[in-house]
Backbone as CSV, one residue per row, in Angstrom:
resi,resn,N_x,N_y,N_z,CA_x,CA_y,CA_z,C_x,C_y,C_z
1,UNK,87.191,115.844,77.536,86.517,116.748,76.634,85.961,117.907,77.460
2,UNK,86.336,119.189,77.117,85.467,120.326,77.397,85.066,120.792,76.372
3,UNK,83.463,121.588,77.005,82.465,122.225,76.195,82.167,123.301,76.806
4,UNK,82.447,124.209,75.708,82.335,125.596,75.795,81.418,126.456,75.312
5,UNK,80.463,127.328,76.343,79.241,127.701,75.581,79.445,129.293,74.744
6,UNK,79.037,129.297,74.084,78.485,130.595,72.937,77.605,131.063,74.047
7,UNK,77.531,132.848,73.643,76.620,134.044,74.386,76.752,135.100,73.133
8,UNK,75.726,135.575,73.969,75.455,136.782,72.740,76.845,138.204,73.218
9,UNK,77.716,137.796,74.132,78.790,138.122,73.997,80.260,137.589,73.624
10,UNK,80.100,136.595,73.515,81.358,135.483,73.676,81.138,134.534,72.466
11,UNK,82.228,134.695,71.518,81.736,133.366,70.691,82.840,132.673,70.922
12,UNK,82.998,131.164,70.897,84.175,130.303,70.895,84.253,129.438,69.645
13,UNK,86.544,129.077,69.452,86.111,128.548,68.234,87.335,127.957,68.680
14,UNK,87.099,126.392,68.195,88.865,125.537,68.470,89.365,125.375,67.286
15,UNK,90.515,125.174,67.540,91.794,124.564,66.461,92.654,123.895,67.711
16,UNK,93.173,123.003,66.232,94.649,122.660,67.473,95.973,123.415,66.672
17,UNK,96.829,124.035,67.463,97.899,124.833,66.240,99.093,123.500,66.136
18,UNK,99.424,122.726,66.881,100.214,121.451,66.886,99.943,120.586,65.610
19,UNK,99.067,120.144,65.233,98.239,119.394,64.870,97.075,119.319,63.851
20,UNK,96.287,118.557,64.406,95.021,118.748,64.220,93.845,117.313,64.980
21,UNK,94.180,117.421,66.704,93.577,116.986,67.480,92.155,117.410,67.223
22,UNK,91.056,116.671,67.377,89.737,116.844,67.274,88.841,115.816,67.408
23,UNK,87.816,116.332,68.003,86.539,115.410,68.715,85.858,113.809,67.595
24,UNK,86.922,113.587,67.258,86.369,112.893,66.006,85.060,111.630,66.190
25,UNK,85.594,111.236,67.818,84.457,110.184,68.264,83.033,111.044,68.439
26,UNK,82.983,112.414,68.495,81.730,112.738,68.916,81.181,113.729,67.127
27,UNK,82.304,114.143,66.760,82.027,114.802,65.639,82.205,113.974,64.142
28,UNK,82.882,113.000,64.277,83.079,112.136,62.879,84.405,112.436,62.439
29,UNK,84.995,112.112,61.315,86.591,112.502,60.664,85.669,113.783,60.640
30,UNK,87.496,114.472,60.542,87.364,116.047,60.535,87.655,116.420,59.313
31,UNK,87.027,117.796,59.101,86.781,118.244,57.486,88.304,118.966,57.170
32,UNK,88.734,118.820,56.341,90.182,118.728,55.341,91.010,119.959,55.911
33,UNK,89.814,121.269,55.807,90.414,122.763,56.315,90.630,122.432,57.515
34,UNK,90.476,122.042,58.751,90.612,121.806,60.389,92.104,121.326,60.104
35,UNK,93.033,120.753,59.324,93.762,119.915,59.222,94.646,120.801,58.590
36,UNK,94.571,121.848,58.183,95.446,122.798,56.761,96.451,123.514,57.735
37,UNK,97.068,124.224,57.398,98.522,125.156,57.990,97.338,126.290,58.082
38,UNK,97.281,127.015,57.006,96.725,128.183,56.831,95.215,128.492,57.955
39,UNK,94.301,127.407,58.150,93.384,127.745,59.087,93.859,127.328,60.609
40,UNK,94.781,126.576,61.044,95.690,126.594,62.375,96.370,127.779,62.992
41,UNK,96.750,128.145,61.842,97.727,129.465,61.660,96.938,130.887,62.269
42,UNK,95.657,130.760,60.998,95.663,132.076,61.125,94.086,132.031,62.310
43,UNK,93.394,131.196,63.023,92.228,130.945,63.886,92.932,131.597,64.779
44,UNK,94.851,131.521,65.253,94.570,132.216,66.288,95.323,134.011,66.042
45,UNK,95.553,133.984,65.128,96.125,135.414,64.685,94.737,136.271,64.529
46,UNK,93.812,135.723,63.718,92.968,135.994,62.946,91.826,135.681,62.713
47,UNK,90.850,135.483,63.907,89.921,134.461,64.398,88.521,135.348,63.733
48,UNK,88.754,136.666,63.453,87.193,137.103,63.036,87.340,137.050,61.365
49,UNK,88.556,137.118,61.031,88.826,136.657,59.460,88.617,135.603,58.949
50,UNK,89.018,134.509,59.966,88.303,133.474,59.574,86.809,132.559,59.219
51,UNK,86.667,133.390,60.247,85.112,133.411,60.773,84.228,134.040,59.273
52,UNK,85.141,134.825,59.117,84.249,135.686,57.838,84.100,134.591,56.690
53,UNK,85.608,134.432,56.346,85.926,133.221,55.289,84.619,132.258,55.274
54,UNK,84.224,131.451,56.724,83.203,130.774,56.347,81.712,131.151,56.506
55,UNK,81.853,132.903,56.154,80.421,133.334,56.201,79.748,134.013,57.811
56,UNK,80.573,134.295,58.531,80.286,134.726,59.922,80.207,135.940,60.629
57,UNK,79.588,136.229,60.467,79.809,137.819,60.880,79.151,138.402,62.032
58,UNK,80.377,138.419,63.199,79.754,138.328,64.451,79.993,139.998,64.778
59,UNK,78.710,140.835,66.208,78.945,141.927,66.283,80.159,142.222,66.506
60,UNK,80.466,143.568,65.851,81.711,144.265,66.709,81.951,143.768,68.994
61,UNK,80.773,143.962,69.211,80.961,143.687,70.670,81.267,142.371,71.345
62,UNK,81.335,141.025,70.497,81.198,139.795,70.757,82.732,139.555,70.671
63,UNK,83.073,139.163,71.435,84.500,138.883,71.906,84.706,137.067,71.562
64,UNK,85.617,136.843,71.060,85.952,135.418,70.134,86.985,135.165,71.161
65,UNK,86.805,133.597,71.580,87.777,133.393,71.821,88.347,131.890,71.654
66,UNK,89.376,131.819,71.478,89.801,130.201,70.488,90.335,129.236,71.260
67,UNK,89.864,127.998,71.150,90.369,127.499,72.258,91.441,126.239,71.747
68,UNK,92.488,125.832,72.136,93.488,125.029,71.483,93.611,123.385,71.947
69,UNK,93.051,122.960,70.952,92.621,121.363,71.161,94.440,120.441,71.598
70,UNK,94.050,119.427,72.368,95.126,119.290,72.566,95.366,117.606,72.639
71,UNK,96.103,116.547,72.583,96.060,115.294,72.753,95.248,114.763,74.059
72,UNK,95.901,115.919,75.097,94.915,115.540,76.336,93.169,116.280,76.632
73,UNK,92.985,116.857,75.841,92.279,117.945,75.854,91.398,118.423,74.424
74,UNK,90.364,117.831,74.521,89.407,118.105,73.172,88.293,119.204,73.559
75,UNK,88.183,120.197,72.614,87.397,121.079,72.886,85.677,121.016,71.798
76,UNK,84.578,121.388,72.528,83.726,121.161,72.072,82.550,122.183,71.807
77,UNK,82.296,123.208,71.213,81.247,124.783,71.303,79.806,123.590,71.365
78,UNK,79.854,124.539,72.167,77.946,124.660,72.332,77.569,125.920,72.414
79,UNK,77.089,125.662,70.729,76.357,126.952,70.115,75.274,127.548,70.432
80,UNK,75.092,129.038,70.467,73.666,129.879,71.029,72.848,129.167,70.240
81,UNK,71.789,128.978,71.100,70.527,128.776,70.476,69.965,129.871,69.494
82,UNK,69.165,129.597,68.393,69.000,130.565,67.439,67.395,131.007,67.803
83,UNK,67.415,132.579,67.375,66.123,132.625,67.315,65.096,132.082,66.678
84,UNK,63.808,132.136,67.537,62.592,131.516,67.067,62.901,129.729,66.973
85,UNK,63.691,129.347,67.857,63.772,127.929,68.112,63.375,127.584,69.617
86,UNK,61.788,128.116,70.425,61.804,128.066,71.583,61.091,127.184,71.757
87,UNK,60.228,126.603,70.778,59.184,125.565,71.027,59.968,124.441,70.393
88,UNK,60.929,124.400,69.481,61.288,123.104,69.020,61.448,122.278,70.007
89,UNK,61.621,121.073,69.393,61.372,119.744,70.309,63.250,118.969,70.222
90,UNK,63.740,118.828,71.227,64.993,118.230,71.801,65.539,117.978,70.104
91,UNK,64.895,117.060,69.537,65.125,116.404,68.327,65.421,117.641,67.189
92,UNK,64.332,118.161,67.188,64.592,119.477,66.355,65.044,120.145,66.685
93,UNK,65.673,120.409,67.591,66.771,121.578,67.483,68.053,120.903,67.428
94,UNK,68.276,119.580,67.418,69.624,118.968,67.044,69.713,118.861,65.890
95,UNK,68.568,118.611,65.138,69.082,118.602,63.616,69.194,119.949,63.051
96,UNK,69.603,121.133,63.990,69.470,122.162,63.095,71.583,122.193,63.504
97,UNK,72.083,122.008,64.344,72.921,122.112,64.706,73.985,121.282,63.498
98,UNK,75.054,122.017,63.705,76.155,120.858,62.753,77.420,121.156,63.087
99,UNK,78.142,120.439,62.474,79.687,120.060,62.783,80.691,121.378,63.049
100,UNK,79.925,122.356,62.189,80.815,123.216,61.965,80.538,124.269,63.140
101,UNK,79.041,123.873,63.715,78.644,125.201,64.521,79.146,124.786,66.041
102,UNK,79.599,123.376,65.785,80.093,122.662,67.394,81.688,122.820,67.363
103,UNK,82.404,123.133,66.358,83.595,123.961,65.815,83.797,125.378,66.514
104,UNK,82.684,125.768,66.099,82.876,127.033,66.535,82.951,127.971,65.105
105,UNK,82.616,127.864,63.825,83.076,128.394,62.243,82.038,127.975,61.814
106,UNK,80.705,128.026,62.730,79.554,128.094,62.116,78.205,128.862,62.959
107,UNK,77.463,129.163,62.454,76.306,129.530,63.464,75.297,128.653,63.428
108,UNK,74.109,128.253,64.281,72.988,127.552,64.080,71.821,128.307,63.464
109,UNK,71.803,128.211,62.251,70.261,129.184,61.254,69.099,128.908,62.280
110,UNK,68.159,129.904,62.614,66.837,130.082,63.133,65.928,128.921,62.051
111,UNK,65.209,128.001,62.657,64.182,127.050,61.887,63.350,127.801,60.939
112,UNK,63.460,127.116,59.835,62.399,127.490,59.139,60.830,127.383,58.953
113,UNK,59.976,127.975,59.092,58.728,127.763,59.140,57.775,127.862,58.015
């Protein structure tokens, strides 16, 4: 398994285009779209379109880059920390995190207060 970090320049996002290899021991069964033609297809044609599809809208300057899961080779994002999450506690800031943002086709929302 590699893990790949998010920056406020760099976002990362896996697919497998073969397939649909994925972290399932660390992430659970994988959600239906990870598994489709159409999001394999187009993550690497079309990685900020997709991104949009599930609500993402990263700067023009943030450079995406996709990484291709593989039988030998599982890929894993470790997402930017969000603002105003500096005091949370280990615990709380994992439950803000989710499946989709360790994907890479999600962001981690800033805690609510």
């Amino acid at each position: 398994m590699v893990a790949v970090e998010c920056s406020p320049t760099e976002h990362h996002m896996v697919v497998c285009t073969l397939c649909s290899c994925y972290p399932w021991p660390v992430l659970g069964l994988p959600p239906t779209w990870y598994k489709s033609a159409p999001y394999r297809s187009r993550a690497v044609k079309d990685p900020r379109g997709v991104l949009a599809d599930f609500g993402v809208t990263l700067p023009e300057g943030t450079s995406i880059r996709v990484w291709d899961s593989t039988a030998e080779v599982r890929y894993l994002v470790i997402p930017m920390r969000p603002a105003g999450s500096d005091d949370l506690s280990e615990d709380e800031l994992a439950a803000l995190v989710t499946r989709d943002s360790m994907i890479g086709t999600g962001l981690v929302p800033s805690p609510q207060r």
